[in-house]
N, C-alpha and C positions, 0 to 999 in steps of 0.2 A: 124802290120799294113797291111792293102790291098793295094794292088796298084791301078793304078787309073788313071787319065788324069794325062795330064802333069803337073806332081812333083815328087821330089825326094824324098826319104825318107830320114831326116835330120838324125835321129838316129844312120842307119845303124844298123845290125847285127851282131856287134862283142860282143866279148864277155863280154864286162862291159856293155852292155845294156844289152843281153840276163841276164847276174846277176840280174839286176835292175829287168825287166821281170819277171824272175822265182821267186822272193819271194811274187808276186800279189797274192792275192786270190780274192775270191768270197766274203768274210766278210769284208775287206779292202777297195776293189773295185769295187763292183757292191751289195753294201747292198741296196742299194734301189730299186735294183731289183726282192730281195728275194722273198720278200711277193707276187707275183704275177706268183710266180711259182708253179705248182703240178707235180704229178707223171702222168708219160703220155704225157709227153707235147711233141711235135716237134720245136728244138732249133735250130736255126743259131747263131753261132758266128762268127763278122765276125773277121776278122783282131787278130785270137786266138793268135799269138807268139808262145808262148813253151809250152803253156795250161793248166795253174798252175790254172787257172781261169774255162776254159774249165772242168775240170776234178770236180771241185766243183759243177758245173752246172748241170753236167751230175750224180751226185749223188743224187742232189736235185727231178731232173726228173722222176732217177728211171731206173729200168731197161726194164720197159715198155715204158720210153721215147725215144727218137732219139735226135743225136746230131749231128749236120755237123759244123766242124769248117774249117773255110778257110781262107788263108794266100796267100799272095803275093808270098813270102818262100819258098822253097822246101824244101829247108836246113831245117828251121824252123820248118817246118810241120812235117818233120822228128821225130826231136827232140819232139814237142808237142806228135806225137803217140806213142814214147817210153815212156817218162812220164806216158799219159793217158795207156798204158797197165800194167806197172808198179805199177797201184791204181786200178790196179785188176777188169777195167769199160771195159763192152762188149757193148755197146750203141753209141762208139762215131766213127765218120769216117771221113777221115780229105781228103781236096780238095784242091788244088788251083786254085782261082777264084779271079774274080775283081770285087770291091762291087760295083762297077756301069752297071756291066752286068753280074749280077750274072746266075748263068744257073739254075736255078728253076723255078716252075711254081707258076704263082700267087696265091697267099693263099697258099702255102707249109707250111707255119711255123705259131703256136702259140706264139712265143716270138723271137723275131731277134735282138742282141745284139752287141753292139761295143763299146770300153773300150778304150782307146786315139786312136779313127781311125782317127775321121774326120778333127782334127788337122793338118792330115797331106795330106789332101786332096786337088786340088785346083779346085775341086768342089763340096763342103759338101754338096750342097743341092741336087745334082743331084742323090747326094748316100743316100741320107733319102727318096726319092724320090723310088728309090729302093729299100731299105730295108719295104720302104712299100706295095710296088709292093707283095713282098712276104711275107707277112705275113696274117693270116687271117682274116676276121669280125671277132672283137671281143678281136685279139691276141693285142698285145703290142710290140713297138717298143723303145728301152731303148738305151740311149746312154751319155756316160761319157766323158769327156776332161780337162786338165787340164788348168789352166787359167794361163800361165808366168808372167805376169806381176802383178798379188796377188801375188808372189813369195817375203816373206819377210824374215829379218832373224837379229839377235845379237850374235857377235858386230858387230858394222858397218867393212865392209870389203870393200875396193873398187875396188878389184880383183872380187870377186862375183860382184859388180856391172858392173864391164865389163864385166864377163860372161853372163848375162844376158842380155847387149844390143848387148853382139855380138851371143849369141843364137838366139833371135828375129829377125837379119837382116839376118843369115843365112836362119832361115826356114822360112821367108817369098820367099828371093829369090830363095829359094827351091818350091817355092808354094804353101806354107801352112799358116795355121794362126796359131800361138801359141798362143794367147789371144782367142781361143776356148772357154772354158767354158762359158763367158760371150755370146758367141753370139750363146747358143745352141739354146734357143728359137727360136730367128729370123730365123734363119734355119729352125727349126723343123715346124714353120707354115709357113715359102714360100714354103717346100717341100709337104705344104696340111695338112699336120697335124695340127687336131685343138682340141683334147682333149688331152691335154700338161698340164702333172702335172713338174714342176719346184722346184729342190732340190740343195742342196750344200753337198759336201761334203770336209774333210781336211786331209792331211796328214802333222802329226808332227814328230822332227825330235829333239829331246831335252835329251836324256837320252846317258851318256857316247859309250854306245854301238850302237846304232843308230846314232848319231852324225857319229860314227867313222865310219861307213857302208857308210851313202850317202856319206858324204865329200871325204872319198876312192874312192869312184864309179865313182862320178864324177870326181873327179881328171883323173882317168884315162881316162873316156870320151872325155874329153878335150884333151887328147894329142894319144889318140890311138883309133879313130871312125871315120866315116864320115861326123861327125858335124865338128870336129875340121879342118880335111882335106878338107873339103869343106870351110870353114874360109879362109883357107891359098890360097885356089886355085882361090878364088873371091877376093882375097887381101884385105878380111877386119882385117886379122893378121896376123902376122907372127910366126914363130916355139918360136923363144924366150919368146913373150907375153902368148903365150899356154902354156908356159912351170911356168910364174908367174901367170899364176890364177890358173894351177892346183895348188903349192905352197902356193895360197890363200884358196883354198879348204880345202887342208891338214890343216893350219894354224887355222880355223875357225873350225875345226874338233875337234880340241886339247882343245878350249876354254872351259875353265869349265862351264862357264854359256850360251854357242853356245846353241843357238834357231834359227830353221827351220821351216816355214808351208809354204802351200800355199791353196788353194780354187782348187776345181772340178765344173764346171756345171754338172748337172743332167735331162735329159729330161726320161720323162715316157710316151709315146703319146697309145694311145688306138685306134684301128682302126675301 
């Protein structure tokens, strides 16, 4: 995530988000970005994480490309340029910046990308606003989010239902919108953008080993992040109730027939 106006980042940077983070790719989570990339291109990402995504991008580009990826993070960023040296890429350079005042000059970038930023922003539009600021005639600005509240899932669990209303009240009062997905358009045309191609995408969550992955993840999210500590510290729970939905996490992990999706919005704007 970028940092940004006044909000926190509900996630945090511990280490069962960074998990979740690092198994992102570029086929996963930004396929609908593919086709609009070539070798050559000059790339902002913004809000990279650990750069599992980053690292795919900058292959696509090529090693005639440019890749600047930027993070709120330092920690983070860290961790992304060990990664991306580790996949053996000389293209990529990593910054910390805020994607509302990003330090580039206008039309730097062919493609400027951001993979759950704006979710966590509490003003998306002023950072698509930017991100178009720098990109060129011509380039594209691409932007992914997840949508919480398409967030479904069998068998009924009502520990995952409370996690999910007490997710939503958290990062709102965090300053974010988690029902993102759904309002990328709206965004993406008050920030001026008006050649807005509009896509969806899913993540499933239904084979014994995947099951067992998220429900773990989050389990531990829930009681060892700053969502959950932030929960406790606005008093919309307490340690014990964290400690029954991650229980319900695990629980619903076990199920043989546990089924997970949820929806992404997709913006593709052309400048």
């Amino acid at each position: 995530m970028s940092g940004s106006q006044p909000a926190a980042y509900t996630h945090g940077h511990q280490e069962a988000v960074l998990r979740s983070h690092r198994s992102r790719t570029a086929a996963d989570s930004a396929a609908y970005l593919l086709g609009q990339l070539r070798p050559g291109q000059a790339l902002l990402d913004v809000g990279c994480g650990p750069g599992t995504i980053t690292a795919d991008l900058a292959e696509l580009v090529g090693p005639g490309g440019r890749v600047v990826a930027v993070d709120a993070s330092a920690e983070v960023l860290e961790q992304a340029a060990g990664y991306v040296a580790g996949r053996g890429l000389s293209n990529v350079v990593f910054e910390l910046a805020d994607v509302h005042r990003l330090p580039y000059r206008d039309g730097e970038f062919d493609v400027v990308h951001a993979h759950q930023v704006l979710q966590h922003l509490a003003d998306p539009v002023a950072a698509l606003r930017e991100m178009r600021r720098v990109t060129t005639p011509g380039g594209v600005v691409a932007a992914r989010d997840v949508d919480y509240a398409s967030m479904t899932w069998y068998p009924e669990a009502p520990a995952l239902d409370r996690w999910l209303e007490l997710y939503r009240r958290t990062a709102r009062a965090n300053g974010g919108e988690p029902d993102a997905g759904r309002r990328l358009l709206s965004w993406a045309r008050a920030a001026g953008l008006t050649e807005v191609t509009v896509t969806t995408g899913t993540w499933t969550f239904a084979t014994p080993e995947r099951r067992e992955w998220w429900g773990g993840m989050w389990a531990d999210r829930v009681t060892g992040t700053a969502f959950g500590r932030t929960a406790v510290e606005r008093g919309f729970a307490d340690r014990a109730e964290l400690e029954r939905i991650a229980d319900g996490w695990r629980e619903w992990s076990a199920a043989e027939d546990g089924w997970f999706s949820m929806i992404h919005g997709e913006v593709l704007a052309r400048v």
